[in-house]
C-alpha positions as CSV (number, residue, x, y, z in Angstrom):
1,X,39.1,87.1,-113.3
2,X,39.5,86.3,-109.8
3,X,35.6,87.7,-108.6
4,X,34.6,85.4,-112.1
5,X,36.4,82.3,-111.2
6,X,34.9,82.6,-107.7
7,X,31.7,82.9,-109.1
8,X,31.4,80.1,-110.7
9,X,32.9,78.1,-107.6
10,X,30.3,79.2,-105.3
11,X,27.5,78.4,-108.4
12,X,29.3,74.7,-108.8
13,X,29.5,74.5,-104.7
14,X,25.3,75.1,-105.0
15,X,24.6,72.9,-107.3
16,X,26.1,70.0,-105.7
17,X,25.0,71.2,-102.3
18,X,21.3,71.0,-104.3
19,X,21.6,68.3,-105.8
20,X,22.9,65.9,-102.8
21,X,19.7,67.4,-101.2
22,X,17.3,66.5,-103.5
23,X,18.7,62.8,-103.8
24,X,18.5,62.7,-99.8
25,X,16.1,59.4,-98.6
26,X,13.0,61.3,-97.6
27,X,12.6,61.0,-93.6
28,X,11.1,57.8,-92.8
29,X,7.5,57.9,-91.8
30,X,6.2,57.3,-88.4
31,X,4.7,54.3,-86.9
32,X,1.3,55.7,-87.2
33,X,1.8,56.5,-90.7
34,X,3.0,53.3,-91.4
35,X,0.3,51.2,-89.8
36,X,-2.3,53.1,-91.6
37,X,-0.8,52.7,-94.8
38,X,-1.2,49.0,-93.7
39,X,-4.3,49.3,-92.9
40,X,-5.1,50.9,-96.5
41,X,-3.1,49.1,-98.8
42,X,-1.2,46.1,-97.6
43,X,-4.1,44.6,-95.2
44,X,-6.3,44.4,-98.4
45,X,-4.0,42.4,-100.2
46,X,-2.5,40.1,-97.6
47,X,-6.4,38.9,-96.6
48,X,-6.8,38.5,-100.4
49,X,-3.8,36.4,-100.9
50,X,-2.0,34.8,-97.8
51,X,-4.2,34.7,-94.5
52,X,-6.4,31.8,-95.5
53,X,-3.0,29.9,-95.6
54,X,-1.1,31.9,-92.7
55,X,-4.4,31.9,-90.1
56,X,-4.0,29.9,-86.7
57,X,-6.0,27.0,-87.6
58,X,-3.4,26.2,-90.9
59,X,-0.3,28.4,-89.9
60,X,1.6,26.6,-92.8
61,X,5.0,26.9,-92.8
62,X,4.8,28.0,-89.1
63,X,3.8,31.4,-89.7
64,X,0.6,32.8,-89.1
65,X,-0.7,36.3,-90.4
66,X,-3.8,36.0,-88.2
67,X,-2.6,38.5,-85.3
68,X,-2.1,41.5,-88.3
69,X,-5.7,41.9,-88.5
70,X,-5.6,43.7,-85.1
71,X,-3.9,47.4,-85.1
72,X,-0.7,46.9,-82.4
73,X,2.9,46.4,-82.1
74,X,2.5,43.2,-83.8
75,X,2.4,44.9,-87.3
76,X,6.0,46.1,-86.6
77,X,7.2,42.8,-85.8
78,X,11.0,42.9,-87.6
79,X,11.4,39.4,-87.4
80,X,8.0,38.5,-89.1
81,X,8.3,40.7,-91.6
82,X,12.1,39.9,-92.6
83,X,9.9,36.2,-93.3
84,X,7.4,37.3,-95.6
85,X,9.7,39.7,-97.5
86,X,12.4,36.9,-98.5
87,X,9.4,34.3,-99.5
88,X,7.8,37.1,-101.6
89,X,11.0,38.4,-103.1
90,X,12.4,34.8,-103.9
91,X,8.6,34.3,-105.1
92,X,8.0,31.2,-103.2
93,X,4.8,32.7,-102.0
94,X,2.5,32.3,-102.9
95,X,3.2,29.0,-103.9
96,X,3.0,27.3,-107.7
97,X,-0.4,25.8,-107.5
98,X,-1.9,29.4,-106.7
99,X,-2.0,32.8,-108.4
100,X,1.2,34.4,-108.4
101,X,1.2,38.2,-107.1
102,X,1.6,40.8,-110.1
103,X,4.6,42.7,-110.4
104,X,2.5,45.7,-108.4
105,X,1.1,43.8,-105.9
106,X,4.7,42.4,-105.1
107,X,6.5,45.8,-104.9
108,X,3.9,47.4,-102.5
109,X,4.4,44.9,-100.2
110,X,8.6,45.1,-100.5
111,X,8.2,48.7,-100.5
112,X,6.1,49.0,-97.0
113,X,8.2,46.1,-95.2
114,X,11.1,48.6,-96.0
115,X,9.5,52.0,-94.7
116,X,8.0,50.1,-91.9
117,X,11.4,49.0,-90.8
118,X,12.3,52.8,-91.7
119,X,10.2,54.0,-89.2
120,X,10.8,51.2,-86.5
121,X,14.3,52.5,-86.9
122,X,13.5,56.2,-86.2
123,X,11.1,56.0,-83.5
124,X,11.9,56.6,-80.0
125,X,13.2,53.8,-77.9
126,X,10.5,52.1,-75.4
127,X,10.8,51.5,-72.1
128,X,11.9,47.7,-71.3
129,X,9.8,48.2,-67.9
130,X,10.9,47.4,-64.4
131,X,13.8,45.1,-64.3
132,X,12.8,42.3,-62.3
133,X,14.7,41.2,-59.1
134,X,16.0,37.6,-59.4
135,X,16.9,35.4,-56.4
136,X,19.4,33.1,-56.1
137,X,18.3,29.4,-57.3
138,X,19.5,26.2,-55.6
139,X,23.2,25.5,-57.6
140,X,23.7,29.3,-56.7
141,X,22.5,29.3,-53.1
142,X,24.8,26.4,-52.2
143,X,27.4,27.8,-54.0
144,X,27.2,31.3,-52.6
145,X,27.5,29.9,-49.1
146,X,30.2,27.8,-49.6
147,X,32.4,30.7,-51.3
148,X,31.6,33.2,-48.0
149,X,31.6,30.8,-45.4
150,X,33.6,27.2,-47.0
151,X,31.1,25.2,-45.6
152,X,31.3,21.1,-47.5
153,X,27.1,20.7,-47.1
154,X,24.5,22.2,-49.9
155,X,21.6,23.2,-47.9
156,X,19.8,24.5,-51.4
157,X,19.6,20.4,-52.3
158,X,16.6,20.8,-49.7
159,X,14.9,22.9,-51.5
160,X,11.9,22.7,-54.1
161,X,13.1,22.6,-57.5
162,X,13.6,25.5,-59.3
163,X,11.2,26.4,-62.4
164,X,13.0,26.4,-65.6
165,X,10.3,28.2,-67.8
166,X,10.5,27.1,-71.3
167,X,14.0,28.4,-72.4
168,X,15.5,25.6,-70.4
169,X,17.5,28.0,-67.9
170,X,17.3,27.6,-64.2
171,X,18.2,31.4,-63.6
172,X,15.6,33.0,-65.5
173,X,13.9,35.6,-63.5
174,X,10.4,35.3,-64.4
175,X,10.5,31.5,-63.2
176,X,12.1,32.1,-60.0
177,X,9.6,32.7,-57.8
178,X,9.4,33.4,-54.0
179,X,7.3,31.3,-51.9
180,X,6.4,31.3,-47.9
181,X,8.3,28.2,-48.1
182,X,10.9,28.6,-49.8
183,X,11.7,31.6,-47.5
184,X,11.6,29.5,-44.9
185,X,13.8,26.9,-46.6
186,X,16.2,29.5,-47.0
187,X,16.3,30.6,-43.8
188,X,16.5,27.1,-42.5
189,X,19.4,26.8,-44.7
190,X,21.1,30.2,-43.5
191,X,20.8,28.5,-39.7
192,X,22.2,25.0,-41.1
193,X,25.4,26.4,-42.3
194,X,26.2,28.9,-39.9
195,X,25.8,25.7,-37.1
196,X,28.4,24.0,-39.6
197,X,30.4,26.9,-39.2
198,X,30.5,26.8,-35.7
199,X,31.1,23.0,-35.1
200,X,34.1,23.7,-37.1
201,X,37.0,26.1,-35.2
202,X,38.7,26.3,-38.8
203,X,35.7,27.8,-40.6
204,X,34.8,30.1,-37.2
205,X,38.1,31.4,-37.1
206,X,37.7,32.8,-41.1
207,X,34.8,35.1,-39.7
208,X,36.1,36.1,-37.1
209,X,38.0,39.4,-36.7
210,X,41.4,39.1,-35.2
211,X,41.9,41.4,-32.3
212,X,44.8,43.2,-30.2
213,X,43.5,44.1,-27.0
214,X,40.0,42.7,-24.7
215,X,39.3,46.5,-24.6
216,X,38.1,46.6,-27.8
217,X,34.8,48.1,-28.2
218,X,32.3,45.4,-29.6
219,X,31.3,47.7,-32.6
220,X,35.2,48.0,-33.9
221,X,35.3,44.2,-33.4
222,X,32.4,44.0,-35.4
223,X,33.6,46.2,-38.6
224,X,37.1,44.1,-38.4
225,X,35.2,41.0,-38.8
226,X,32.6,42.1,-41.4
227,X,34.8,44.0,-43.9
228,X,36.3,41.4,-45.0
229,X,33.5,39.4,-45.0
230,X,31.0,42.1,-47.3
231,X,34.3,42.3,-49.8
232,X,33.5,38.8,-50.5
233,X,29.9,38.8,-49.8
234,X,29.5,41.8,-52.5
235,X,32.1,41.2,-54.8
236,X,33.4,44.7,-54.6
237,X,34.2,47.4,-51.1
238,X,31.5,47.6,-49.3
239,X,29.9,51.7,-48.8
240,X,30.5,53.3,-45.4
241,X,26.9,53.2,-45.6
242,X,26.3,49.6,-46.1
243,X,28.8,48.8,-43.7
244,X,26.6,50.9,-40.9
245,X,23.5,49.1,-42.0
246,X,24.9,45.8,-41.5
247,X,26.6,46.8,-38.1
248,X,23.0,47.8,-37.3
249,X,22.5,44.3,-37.1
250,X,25.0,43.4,-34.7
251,X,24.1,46.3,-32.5
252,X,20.5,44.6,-32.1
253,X,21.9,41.9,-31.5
254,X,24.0,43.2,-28.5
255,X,20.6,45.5,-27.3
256,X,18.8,41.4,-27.5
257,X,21.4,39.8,-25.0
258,X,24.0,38.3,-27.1
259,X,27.5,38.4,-25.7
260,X,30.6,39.1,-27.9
261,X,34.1,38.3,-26.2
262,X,37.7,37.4,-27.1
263,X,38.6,34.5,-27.3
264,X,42.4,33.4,-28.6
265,X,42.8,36.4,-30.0
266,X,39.5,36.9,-32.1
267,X,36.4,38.2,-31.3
268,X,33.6,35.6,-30.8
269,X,29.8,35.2,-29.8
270,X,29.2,32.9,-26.3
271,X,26.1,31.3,-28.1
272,X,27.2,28.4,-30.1
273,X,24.8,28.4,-32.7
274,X,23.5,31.9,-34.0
275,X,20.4,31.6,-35.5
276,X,18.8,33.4,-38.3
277,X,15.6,35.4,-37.3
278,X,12.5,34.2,-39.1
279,X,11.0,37.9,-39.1
């Protein structure tokens, strides 16, 4: 009884392991397999039907068909395609004064939109490309240097306006270009605020590094100061290894000639001014 009743468990278990197989979806097709079934059946019909009203010259309702005559990406466009398959569904298009499409004719097109999303969903994700490097624009640039160094003036007001593109946005990377100029208005701005910063012992004294002893070696002096300074400057700790790069810096500028002493208790440059390098 028992080796019968198991028996038929296993056969039930079978069935419905076969059956919930066979009623699977079938794998989505690939992208090639979905443009040439385009190509084959759904092209046919939409030149037949739709593109003399969805071309670039009469683009009514906004929508042109035009660019699906070309093999491309552009015969996967989701967006385009969530379009045509509510007008055609709600029968809206084609419109009452022309032939409507026959039950067929409407189906094949609902059924491709489907598998061609389908297969949209299951291919392999593309690469985006290189991310591009934005700069600061002018709000940010005068904002950036009065958080690090509380200067009152906005030297980015100087500068050339900043493209907006068509989206509006003034921080959009493909519009923010680099110019000769503007580099040099950006340096010019570096040098303007760091002399503010100088005229003014309250903002000088927030760089620089207090200090216990006039034995201090300039390089220690130097790492005091700018710690604080790159915590702000990078939002986060700075690395060991970008605190040595930047100390780089100040070691040039020791091997150039500038002096760095202590002053009431900090360590300071003699030079008034510092200026930004233009190379």
């Amino acid at each position: 009884m028992a080796s019968s009743a198991a028996s038929r468990i296993i056969r039930i278990l079978f069935v419905m392991a076969t059956s919930s197989w066979c009623m699977a979806e079938p794998a989505p097709a690939t992208l090639a397999a979905s443009a040439e079934s385009f190509e084959k059946s759904i092209l046919p019909l939409l030149e037949q039907r739709c593109i003399d009203c969805h071309d670039e010259e009469m683009k009514k309702g906004d929508v042109s068909l035009e660019s699906l005559r070309q093999p491309g990406l552009n015969r996967h466009n989701v967006r385009l395609w969530d379009k045509v398959r509510e007008q055609v569904r709600s029968g809206t298009m084609p419109p009452k004064n022309k032939t409507p499409l026959d039950a067929g004719q409407k189906q094949a097109i609902l059924d491709w939109i489907k598998a061609n999303e389908l297969a949209i969903k299951a291919s392999p994700a593309s690469d985006p490309g290189h991310r591009k490097v934005r700069r600061l624009n002018r709000e940010e640039y005068s904002n950036t240097l009065r958080d690090l160094l509380g200067i009152s003036t906005r030297p980015g007001d100087k500068f050339p306006a900043d493209g907006a593109g068509g989206e509006g946005f003034a921080n959009n990377a493909d519009t923010l270009t680099f110019s000769t100029l503007l580099m040099e208005k950006f340096m010019g701005g570096a040098n303007d605020a760091i002399a503010e910063v100088w005229s003014k012992p309250e903002l000088r004294g927030r760089l620089m590094a207090p200090v216990t002893s006039d034995k201090l070696p300039a390089e220690v002096g130097a790492e005091l100061a700018l710690r604080p300074f790159l915590l702000k400057a990078y939002r986060r700790p700075p690395t060991e290894a970008e605190l040595k790069e930047v100390i780089k810096i100040f070691a040039a500028a020791l091997q150039r000639g500038e002096n760095w002493t202590v002053h009431e208790g900090r360590l300071q440059s003699d030079p008034p001014v510092p200026q930004v390098p233009a190379d």
